[in-house]
DSSP file (Angstrom, degrees, kcal/mol; ACC not computed):
  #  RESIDUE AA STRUCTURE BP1 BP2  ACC     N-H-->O    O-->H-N    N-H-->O    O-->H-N    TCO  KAPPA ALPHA  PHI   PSI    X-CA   Y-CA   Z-CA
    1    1 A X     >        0   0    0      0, 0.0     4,-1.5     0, 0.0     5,-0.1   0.000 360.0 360.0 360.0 -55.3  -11.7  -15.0   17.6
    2    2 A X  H  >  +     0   0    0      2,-0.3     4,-1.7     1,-0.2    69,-0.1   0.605 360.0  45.9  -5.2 -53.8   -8.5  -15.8   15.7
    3    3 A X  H  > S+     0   0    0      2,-0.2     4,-2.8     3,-0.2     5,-0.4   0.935 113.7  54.1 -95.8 -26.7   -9.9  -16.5   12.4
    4    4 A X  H  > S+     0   0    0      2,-0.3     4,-1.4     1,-0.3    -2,-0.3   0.870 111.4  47.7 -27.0 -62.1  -12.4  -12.9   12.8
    5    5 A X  H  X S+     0   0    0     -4,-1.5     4,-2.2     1,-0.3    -1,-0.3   0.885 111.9  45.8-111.9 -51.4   -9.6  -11.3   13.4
    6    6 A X  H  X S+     0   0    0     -4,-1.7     4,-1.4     1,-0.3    -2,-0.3   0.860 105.9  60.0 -52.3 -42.6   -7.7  -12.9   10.3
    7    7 A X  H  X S+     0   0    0     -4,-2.8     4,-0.8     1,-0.2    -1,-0.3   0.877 108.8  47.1 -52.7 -29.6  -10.7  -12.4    8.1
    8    8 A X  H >X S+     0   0    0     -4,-1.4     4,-1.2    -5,-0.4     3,-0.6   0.931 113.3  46.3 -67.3 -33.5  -10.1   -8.6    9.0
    9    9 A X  H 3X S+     0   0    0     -4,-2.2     4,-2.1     1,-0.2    -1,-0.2   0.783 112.6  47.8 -74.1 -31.5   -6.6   -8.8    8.3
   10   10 A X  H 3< S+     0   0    0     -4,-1.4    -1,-0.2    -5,-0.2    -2,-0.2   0.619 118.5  41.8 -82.6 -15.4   -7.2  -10.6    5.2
   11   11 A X  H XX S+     0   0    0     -4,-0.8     3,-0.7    -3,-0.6     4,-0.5   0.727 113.5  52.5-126.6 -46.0  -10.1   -7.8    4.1
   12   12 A X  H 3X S+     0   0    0     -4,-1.2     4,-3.2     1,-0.3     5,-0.2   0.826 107.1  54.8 -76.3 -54.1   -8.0   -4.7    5.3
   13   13 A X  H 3< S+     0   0    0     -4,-2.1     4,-0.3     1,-0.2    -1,-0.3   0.306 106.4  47.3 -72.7   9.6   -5.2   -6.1    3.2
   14   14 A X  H <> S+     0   0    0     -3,-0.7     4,-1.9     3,-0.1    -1,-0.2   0.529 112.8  56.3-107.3 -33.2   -7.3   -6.3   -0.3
   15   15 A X  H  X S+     0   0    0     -4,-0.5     4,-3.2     2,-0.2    -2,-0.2   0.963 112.7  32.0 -80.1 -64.4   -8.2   -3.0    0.6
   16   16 A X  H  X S+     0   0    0     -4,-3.2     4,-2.9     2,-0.2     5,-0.4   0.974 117.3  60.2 -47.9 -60.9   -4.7   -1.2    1.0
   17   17 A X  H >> S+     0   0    0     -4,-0.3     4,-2.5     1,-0.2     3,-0.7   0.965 100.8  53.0 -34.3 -69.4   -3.2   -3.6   -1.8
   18   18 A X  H 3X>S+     0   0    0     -4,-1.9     4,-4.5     1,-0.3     5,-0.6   0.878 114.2  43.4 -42.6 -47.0   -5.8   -2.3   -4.3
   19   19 A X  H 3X5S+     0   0    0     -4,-3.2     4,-0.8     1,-0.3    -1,-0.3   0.851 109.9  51.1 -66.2 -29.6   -4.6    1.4   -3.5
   20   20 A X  H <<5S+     0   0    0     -4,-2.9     4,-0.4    -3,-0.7    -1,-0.3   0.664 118.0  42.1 -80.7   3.7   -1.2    0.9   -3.5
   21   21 A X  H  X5S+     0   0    0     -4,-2.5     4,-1.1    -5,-0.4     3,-0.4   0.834 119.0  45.5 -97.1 -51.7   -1.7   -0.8   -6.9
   22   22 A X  H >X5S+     0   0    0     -4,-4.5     4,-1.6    -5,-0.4     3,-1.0   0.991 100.2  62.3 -43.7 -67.9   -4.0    1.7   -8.0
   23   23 A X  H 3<<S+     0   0    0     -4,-0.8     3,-0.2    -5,-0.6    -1,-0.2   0.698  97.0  55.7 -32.6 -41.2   -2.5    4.9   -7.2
   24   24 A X  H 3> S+     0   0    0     -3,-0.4     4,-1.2    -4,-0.4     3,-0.3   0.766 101.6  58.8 -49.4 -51.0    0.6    4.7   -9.2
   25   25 A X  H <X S+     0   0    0     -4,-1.1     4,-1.9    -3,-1.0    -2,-0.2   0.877 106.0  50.2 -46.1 -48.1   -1.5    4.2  -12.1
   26   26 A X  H  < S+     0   0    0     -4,-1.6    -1,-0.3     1,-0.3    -2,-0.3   0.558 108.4  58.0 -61.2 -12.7   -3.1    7.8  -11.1
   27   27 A X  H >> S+     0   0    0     -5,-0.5     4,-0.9    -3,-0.3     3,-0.6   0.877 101.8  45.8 -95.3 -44.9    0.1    8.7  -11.1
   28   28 A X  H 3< S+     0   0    0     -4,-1.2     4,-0.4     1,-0.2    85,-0.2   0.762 122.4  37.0 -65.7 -46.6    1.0    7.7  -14.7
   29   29 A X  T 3< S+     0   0    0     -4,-1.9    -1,-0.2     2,-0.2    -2,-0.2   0.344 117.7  52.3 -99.7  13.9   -2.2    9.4  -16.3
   30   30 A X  T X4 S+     0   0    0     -3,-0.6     3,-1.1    -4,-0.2    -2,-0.2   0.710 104.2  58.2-117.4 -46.5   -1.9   12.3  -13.8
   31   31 A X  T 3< S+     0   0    0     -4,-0.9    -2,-0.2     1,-0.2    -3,-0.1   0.675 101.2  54.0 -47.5 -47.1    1.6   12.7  -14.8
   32   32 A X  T 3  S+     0   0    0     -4,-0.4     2,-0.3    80,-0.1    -1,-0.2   0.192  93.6  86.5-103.6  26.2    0.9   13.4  -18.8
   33   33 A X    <   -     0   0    0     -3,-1.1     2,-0.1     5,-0.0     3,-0.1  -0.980  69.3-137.4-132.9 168.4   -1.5   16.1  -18.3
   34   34 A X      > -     0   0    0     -2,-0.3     5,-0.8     1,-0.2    -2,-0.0  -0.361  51.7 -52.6 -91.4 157.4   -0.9   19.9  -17.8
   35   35 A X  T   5S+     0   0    0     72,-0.1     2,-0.3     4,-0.1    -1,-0.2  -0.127  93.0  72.7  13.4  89.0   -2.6   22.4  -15.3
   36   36 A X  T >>5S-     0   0    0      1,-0.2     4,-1.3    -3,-0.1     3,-0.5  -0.899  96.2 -35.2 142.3-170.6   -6.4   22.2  -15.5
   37   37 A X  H 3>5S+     0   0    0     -2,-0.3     4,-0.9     1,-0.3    -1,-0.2   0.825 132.0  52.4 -52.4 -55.3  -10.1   20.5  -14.9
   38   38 A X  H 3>5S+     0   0    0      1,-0.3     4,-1.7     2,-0.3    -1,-0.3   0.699 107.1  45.9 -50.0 -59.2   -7.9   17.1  -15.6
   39   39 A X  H <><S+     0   0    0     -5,-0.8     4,-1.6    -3,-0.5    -1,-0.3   0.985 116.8  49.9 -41.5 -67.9   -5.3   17.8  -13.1
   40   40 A X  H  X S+     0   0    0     -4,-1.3     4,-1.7     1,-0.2    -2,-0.3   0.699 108.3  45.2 -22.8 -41.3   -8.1   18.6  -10.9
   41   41 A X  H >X S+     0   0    0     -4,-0.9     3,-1.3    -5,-0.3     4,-1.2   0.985 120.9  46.2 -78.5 -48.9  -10.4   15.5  -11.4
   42   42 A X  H 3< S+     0   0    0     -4,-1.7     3,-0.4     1,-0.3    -2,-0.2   0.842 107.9  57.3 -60.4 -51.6   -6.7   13.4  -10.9
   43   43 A X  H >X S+     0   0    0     -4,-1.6     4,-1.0     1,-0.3     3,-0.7   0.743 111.8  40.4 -73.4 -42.2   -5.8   15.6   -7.8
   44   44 A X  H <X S+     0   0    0     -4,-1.7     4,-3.2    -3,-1.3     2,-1.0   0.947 108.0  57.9 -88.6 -14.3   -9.1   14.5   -5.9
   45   45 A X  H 3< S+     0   0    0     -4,-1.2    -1,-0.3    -3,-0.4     2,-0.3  -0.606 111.4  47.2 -77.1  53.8   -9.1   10.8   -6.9
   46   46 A X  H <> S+     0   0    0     -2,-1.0     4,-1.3    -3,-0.7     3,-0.5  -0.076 112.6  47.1 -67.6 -94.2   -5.4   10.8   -5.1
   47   47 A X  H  X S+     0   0    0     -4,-1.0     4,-2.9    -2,-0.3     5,-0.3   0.684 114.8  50.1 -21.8 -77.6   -6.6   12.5   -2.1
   48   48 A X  H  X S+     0   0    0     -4,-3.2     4,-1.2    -5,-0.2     3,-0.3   0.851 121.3  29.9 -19.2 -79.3   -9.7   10.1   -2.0
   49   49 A X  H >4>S+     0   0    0     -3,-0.5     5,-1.9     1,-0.2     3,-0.5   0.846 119.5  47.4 -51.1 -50.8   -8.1    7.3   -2.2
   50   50 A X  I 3<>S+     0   0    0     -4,-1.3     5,-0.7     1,-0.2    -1,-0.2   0.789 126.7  38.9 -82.8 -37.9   -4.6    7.9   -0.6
   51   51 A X  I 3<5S+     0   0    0     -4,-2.9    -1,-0.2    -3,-0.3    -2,-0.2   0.405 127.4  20.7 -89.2 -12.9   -7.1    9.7    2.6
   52   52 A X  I <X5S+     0   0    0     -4,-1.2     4,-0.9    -3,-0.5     5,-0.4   0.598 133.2  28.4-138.0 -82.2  -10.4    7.5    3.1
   53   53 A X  I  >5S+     0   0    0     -5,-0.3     4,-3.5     2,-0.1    -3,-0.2   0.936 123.0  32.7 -52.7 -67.2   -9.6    4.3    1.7
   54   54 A X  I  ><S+     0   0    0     -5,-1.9     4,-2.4     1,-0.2     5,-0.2   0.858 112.5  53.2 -40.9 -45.9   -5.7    3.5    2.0
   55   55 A X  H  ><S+     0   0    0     -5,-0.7     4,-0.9    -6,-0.3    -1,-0.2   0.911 116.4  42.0 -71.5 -40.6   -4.6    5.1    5.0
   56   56 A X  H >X S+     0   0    0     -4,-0.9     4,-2.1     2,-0.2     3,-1.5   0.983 114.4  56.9 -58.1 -63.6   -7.7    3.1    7.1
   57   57 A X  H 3X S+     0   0    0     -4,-3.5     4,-3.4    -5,-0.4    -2,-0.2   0.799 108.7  44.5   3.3 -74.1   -6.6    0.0    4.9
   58   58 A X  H 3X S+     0   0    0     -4,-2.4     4,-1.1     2,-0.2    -1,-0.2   0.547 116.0  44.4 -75.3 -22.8   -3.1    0.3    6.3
   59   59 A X  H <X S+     0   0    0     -3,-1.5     4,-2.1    -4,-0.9     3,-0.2   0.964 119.1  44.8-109.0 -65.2   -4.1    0.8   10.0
   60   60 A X  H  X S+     0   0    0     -4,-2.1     4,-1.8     2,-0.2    -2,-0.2   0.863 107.0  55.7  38.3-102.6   -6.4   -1.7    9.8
   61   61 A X  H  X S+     0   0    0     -4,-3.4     4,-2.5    -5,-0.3    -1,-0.2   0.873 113.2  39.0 -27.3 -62.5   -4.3   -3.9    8.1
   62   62 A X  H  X S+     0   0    0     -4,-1.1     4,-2.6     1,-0.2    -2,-0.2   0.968 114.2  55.0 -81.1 -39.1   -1.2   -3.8   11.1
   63   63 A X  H  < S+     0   0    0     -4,-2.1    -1,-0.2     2,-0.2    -2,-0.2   0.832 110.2  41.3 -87.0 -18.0   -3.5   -3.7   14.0
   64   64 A X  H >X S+     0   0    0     -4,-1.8     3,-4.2    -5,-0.2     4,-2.9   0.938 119.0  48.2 -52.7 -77.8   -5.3   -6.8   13.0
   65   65 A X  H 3X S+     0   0    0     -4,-2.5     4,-1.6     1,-0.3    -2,-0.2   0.773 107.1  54.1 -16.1 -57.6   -2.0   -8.4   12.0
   66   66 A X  H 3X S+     0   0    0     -4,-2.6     4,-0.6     2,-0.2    -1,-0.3   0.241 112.8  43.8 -70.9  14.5   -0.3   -7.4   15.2
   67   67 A X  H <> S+     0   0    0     -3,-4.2     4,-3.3    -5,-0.2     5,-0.6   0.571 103.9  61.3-102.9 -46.9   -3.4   -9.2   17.2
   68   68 A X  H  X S+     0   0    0     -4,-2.9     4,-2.7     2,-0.2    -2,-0.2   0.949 107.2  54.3 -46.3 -42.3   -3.1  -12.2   14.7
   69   69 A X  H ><>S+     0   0    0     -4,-1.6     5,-1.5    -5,-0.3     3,-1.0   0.902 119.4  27.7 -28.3 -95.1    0.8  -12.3   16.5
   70   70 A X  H ><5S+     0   0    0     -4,-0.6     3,-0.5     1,-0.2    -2,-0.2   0.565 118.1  51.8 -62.4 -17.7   -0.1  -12.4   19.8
   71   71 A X  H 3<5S+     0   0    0     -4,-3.3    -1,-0.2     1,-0.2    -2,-0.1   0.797 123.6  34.5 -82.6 -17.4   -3.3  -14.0   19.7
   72   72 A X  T <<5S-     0   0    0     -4,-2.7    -1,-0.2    -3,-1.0    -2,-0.2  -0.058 106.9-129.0-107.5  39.5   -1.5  -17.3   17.4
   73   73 A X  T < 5 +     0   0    0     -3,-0.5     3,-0.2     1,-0.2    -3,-0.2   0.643  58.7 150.7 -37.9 103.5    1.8  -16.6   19.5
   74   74 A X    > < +     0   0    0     -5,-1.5     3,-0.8     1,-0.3    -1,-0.2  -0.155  27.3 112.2-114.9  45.2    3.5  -16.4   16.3
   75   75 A X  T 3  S+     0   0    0      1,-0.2    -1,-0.3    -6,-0.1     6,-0.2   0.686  72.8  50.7 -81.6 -20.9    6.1  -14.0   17.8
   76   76 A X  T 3  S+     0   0    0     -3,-0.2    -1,-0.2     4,-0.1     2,-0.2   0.580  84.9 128.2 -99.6  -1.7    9.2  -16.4   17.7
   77   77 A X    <>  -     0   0    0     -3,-0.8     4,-0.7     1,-0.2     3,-0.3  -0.384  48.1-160.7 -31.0 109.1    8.4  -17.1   14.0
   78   78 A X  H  > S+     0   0    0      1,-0.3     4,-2.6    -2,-0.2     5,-0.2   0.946  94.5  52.8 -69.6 -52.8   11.3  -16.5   11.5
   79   79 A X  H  > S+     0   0    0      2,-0.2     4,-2.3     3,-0.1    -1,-0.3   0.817  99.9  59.1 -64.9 -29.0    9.2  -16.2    8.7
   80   80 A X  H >4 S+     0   0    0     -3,-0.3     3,-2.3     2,-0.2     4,-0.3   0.822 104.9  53.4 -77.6 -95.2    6.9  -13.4   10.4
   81   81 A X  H 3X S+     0   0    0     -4,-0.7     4,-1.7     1,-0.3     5,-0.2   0.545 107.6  49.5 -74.4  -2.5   10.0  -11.1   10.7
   82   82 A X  H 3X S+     0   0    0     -4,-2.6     4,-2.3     2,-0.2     5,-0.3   0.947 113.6  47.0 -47.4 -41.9   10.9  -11.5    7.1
   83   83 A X  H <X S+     0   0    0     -4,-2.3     4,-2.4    -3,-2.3     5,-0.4   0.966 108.8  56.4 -65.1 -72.3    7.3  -10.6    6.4
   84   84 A X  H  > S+     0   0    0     -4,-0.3     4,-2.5     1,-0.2     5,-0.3   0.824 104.7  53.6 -36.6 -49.9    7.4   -7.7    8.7
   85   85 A X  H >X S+     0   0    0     -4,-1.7     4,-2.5     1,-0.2     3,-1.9   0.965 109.0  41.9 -37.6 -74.9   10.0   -6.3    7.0
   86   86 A X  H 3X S+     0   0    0     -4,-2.3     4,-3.4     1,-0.3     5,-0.3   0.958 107.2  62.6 -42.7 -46.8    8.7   -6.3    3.8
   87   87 A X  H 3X S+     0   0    0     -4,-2.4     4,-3.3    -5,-0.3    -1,-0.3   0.923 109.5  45.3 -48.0 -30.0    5.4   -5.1    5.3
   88   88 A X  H <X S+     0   0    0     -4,-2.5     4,-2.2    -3,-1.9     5,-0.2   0.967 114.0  46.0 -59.2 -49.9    7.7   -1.7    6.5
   89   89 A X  H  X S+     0   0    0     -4,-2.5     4,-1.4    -5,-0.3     3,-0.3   0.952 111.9  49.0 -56.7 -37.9    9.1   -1.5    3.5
   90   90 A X  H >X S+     0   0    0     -4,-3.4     4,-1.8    -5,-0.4     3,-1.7   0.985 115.7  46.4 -57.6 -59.3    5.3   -2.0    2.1
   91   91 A X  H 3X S+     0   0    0     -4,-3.3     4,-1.6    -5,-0.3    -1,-0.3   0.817 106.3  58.3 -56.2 -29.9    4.1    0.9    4.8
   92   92 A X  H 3X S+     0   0    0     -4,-2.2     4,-1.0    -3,-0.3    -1,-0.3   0.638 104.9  50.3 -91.2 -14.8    7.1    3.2    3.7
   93   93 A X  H X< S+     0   0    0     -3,-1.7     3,-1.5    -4,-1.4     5,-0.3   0.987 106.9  59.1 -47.8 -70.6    5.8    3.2   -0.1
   94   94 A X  H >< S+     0   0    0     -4,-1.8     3,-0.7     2,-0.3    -2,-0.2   0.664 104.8  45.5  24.3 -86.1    2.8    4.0    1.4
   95   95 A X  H 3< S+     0   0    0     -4,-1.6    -1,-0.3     1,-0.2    -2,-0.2   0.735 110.5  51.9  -5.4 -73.8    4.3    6.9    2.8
   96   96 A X  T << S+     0   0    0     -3,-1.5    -2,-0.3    -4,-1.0     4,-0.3   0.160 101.6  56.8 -87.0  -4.0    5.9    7.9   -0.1
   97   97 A X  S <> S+     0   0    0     -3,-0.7     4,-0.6    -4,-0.3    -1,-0.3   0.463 103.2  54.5-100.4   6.0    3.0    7.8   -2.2
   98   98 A X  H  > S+     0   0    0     -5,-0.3     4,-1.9     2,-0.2     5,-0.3   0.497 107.9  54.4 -97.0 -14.3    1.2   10.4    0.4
   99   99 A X  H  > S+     0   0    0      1,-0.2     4,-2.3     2,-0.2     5,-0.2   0.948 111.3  46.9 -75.6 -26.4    4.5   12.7   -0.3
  100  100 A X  H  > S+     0   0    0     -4,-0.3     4,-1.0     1,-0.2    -1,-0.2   0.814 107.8  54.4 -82.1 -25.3    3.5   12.2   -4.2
  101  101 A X  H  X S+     0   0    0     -4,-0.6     4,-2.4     2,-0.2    -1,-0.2   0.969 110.0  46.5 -58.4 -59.1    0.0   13.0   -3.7
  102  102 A X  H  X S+     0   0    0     -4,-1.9     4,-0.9     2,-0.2    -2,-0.2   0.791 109.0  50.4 -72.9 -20.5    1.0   16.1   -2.2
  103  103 A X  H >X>S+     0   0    0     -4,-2.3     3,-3.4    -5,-0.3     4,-1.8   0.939 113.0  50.1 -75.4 -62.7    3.5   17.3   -4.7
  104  104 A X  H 3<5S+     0   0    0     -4,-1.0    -2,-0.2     1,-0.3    -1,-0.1   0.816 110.7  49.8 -28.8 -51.5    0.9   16.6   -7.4
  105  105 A X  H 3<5S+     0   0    0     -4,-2.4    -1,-0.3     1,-0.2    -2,-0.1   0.680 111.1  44.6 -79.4   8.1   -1.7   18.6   -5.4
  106  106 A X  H <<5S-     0   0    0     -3,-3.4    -2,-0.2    -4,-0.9    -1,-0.2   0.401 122.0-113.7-115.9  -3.4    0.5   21.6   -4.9
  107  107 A X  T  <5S+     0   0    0     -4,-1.8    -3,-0.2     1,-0.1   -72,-0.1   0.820  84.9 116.3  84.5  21.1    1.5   21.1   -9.3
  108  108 A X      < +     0   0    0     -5,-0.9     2,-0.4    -6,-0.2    -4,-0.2  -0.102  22.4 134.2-109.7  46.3    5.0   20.2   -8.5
  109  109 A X        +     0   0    0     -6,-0.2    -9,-0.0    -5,-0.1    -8,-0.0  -0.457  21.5 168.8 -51.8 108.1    5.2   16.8   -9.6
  110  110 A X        +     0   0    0     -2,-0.4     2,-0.3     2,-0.1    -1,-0.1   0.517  47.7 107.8-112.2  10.9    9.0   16.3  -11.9
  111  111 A X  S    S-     0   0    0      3,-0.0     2,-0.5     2,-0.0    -2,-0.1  -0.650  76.1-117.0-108.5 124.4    8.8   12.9  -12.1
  112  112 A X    >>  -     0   0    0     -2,-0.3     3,-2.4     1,-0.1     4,-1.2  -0.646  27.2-115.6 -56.7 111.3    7.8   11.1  -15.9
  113  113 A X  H 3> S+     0   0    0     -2,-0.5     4,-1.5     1,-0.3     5,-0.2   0.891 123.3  62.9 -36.3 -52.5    4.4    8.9  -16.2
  114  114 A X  H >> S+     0   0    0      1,-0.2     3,-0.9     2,-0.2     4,-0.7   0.898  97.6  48.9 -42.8 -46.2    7.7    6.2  -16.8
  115  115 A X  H X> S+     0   0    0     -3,-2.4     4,-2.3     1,-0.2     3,-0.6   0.882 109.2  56.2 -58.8 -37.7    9.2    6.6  -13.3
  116  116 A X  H 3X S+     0   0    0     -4,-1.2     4,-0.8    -3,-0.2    -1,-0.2   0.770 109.0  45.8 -74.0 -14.5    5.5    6.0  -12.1
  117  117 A X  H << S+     0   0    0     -4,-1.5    -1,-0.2    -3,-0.9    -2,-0.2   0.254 109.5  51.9 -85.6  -4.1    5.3    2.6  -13.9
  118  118 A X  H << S+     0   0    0     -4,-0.7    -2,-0.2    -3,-0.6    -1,-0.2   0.644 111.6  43.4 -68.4 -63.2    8.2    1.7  -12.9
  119  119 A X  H >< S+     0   0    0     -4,-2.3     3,-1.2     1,-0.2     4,-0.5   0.810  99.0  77.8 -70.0 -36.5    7.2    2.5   -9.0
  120  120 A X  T 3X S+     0   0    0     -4,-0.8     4,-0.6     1,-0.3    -1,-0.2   0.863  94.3  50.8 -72.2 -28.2    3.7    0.7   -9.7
  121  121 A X  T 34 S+     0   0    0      1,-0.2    -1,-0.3     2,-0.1    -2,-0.1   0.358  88.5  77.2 -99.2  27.9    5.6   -2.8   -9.4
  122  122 A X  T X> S+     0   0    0     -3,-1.2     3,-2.5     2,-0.1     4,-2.4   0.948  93.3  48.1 -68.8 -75.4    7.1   -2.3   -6.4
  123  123 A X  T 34 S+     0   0    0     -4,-0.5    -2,-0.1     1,-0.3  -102,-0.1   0.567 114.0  47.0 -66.5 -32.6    4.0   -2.9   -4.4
  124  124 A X  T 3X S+     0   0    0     -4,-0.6     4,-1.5     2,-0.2    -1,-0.3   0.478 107.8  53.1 -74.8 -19.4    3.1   -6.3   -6.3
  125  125 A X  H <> S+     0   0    0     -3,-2.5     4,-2.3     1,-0.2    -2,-0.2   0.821 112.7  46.7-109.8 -45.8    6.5   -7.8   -6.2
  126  126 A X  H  < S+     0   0    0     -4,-2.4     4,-0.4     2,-0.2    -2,-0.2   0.712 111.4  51.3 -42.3 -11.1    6.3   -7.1   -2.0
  127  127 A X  H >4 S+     0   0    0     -5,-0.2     3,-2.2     2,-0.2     5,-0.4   0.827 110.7  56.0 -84.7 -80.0    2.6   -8.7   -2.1
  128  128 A X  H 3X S+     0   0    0     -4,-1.5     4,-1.2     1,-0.3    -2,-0.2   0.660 112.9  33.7 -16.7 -60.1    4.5  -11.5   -3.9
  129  129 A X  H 3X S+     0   0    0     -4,-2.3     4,-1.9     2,-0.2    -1,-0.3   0.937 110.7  59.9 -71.1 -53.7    6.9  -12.1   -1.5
  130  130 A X  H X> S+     0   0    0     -3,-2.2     4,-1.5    -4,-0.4     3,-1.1   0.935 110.5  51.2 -39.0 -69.7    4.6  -11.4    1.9
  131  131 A X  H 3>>S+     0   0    0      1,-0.2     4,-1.2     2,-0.2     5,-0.5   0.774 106.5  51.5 -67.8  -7.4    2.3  -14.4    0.4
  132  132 A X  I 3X>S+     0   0    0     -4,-1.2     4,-1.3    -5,-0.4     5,-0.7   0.996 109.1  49.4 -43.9 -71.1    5.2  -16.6    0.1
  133  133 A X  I <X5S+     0   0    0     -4,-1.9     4,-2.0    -3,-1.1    -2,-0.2   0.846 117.7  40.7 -26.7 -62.9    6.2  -15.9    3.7
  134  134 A X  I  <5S+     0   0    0     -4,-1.5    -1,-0.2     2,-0.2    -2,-0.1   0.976 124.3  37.4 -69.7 -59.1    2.6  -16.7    5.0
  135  135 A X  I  <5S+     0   0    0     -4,-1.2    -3,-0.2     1,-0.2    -2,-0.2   0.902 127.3  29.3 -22.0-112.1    2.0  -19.6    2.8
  136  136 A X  I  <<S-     0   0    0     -4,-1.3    -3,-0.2    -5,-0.5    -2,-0.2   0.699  73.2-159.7 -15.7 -61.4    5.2  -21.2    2.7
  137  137 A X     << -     0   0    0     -4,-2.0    -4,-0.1    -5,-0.7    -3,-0.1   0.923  15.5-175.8  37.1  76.6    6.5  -20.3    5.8
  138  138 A X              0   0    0      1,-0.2    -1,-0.1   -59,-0.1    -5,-0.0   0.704 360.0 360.0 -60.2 -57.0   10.1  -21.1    4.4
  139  139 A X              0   0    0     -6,-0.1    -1,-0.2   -59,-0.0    -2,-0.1   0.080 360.0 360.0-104.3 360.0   11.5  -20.6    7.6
């Protein structure tokens, strides 16, 4: 059951990754255009994604994890809460990219296609660190 439930976790998290790595990107090219069909096409490809694919990802993602805890009882682990952290931090990008979605779709975006390329390696340098954790297990 263990490693099922890790392939889900493992499948969930490819899923999520790819959107929070994507999305930013929409964010960049979303960013440099005015009012009109363009904004439009951007405005449902954020919604899509950030509503049908990420958000399942992400829920997914932590409830498989949290079985993978208790079912490997890896609860006294050091290295799992350092990874949980970063994963919060991971989920509160997350968040914050559903807040940017929604300023976008309501055409009050102020933010510069720079700020968003900036924000798009956030999510990569947390992966970075999580597979460290799991790997490694440092700690």
């Amino acid at each position: 059951m263990y490693l099922w439930v890790k392939a889900l976790h493992v499948i969930a998290l490819i899923s999520w990754m790819a959107g929070l790595l994507y999305l930013p990107r929409l964010f960049v090219y979303h960013s440099q255009v005015g009012p009109g069909a363009q904004s439009e096409l951007f405005k449902t490809m954020e919604r899509g994604l950030s509503r049908y694919i990420m958000a399942p990802a992400m829920i997914v993602t932590w409830l498989a994890g949290l079985t993978l805890i208790f079912l490997g009882d890896w609860r006294d682990a050091h290295w799992l809460h350092a990874k949980l952290a970063l994963v919060a931090v991971l989920t509160a990008i997350h968040f914050y990219f559903g807040f940017i979605v929604r300023a976008f779709a309501r055409d009050e975006n102020r933010r510069p296609a720079r700020f968003f390329r900036i924000v798009n390696e956030v999510p990569t340098l947390l992966m970075i660190g999580i597979v460290i954790l799991v790997v490694v297990k440092p700690f």
